[in-house]
Each structure stands twice: as structure tokens, then as C-alpha cells.
N, C-alpha and C positions, 0 to 999 in steps of 0.2 A: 504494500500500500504506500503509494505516493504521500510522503508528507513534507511541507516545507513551512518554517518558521523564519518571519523575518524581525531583526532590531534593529536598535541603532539609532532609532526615529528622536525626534525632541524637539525644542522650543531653539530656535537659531537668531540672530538679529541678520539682516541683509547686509552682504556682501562675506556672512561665513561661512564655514562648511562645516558637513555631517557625513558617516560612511554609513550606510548601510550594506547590515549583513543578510546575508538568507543561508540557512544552514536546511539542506536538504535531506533525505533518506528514503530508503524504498526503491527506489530505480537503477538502473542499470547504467553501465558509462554510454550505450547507445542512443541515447535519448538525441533530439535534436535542435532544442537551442533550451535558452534558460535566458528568461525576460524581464523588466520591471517596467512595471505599468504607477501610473497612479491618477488617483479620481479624486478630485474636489467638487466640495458640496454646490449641487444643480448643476454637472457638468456628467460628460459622458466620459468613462474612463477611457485613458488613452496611453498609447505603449513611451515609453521612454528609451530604452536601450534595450539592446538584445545582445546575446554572445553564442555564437556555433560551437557545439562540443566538440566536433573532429576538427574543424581547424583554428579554431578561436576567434573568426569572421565577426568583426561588430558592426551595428548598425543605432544611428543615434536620431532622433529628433530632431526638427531641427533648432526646437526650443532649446534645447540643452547642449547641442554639440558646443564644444569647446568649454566647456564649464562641468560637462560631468564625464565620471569614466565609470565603465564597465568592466569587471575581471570577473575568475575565477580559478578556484583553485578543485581541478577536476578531480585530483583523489580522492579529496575528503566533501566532497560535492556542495559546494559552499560557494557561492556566489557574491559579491561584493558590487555598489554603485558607492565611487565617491563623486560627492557632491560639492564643489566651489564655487564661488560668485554666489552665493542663492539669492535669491531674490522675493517678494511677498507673494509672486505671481506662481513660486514653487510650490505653494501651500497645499499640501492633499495629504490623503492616506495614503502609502507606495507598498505597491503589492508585487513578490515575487511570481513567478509561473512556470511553468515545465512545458515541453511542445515537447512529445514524444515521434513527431514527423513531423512533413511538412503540406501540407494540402494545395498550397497555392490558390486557394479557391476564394479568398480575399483581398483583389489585384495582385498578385503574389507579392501583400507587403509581407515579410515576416516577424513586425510588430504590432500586427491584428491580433486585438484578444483574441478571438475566438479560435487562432491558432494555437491556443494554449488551455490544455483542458484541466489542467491541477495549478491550485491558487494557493497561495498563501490566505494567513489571515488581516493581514495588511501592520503599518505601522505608521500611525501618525507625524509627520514634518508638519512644523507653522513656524514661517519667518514671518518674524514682527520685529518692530523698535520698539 
């Protein structure tokens, strides 16, 4: 059973950073990306960063390229988003995800939720002064 837990989350002022972790279990090194999404309140959630298992291929927003990074540390199935510059408009719950394939069948983005069928239970970020 896919399970994933993320931290890390907290109260930031704008222009600092926070790392979130996702610490995963259950799956196989097969899997085929591992993603972070996050939703703020009366908004649709939307993907942030992505990272491909076999060849560590990222893909970023374009809200965030150049201010957040994406790793992972595939042994121990553990996931990482650091986040710099933040900003007020960063403010959401950030949820990790699993994509066990890849469907293409959502413009072939591969930061489509619904390419990702195992969530985390999210972890609140709010940049405020």
C-alpha cells in the first residue's frame, strides 16, 4: 500500500525559504514520477514540480521555476521541494503524489493531477509579514 507523508510546511515571511519533505513507502523503484502539487483556498489545485524516477527528468511551473527545486533521494524514497524567494502568492496546502505510469491522456503534461493516483495528506505553507 502506497503511502506518503509530507513536512516541512510552516509560517514563512516573503522572500524566505522552507524545504519540504515527502517520505514515501509501499512502492517499488518502478514507479514513474513523484510530484508536488498544491491548492489554495477557492482555487483548483495545480502541479508545481515533478521528478522522473529513471532518469531524474524535472519539470517546473512556471510560477516557481527558478525559485524552487525539486530532488530526491531514490533509495530511501523520499522526495524533497526547496522553496526560495517565497512569496504571499505561494500560500497553499503542498501535496506530494506518486504517478505509477504515465497516461498522456492530459495534453501529455506530466504535472496533471490526475496523473497521479496516490496523495499525500498535504502540509500547510503561508507566507505572510
Amino acid at each position: 500500500q502506497v503511502h506518503l507523508v509530507e513536512s516541512g510546511g510552516g509560517l514563512v515571511q516573503p522572500g524566505g525559504s522552507l524545504r519540504l519533505v515527502c517520505a514515501g513507502s509501499g512502492f517499488s523503484p518502478n514507479y514513474y514520477a513523484i510530484g508536488w502539487f498544491r491548492q489554495a483556498p477557492g482555487k483548483e489545485r495545480e502541479g508545481v514540480a515533478c521528478i522522473g524516477a529513471m532518469y531524474g527528468v524535472t519539470k517546473y511551473a512556471d510560477s516557481v521555476a527558478g525559485r524552487f527545486t525539486i530532488s530526491r533521494d531514490h533509495a530511501n524514497n523520499t522526495m524533497y521541494l526547496q522553496m526560495n524567494s517565497l512569496k504571499p502568492e505561494d500560500t497553499a496546502v503542498y501535496y506530494c503524489a506518486l504517478a505509477t505510469s504515465f497516461s498522456g491522456s492530459y495534453s501529455l503534461d506530466p504535472l496533471h493531477p490526475l496523473e497521479y493516483p496516490y496523495w499525500g495528506q498535504g502540509t500547510q505553507v503561508t507566507v505572510s509579514s
